[in-house]
N, C-alpha and C positions, 0 to 999 in steps of 0.2 A: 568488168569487175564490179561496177555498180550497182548492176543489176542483181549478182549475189549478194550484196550485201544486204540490200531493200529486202532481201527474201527473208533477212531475220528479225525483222520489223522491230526494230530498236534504235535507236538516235546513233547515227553515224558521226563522230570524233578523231577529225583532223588536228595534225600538229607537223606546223611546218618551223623544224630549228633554225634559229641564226638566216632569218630573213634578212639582206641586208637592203632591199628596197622596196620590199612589198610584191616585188613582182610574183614571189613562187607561192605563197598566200592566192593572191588573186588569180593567176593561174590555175590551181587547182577548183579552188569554186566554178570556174567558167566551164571546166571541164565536168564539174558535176551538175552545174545547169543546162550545158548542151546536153545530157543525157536525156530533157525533158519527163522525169519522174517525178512527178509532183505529189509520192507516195513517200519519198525518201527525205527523212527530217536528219539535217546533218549542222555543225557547224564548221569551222576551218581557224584553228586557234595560230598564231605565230609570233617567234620570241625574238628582239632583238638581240645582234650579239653586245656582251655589254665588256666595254675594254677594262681590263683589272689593272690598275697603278698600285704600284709601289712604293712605297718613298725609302730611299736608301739614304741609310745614316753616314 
């Protein structure tokens, strides 16, 4: 999959939701460094999830 992407030679934009340890973030990068494309400029952005309170009257 990588490797089509690098063919449109434009900055490659990851977005990994509701990360809750970090783990699927760094996951994915390692999987785009093992690809060894040193042509492919990307970043890997990821959002905590955030708990929404309510306060009930």
């Amino acid at each position: 999959m990588f490797p089509e992407l690098a063919a449109h030679k434009r900055p490659l934009k990851i977005w990994s939701a509701a990360s809750s340890s970090g783990q699927e973030p760094y996951s994915i990068a390692m999987s785009v460094l093992e690809t060894q494309m040193k042509s492919l400029v990307y970043s890997v952005v990821y959002t905590l999830p955030q708990p929404i309170y309510r306060k009930l009257c």
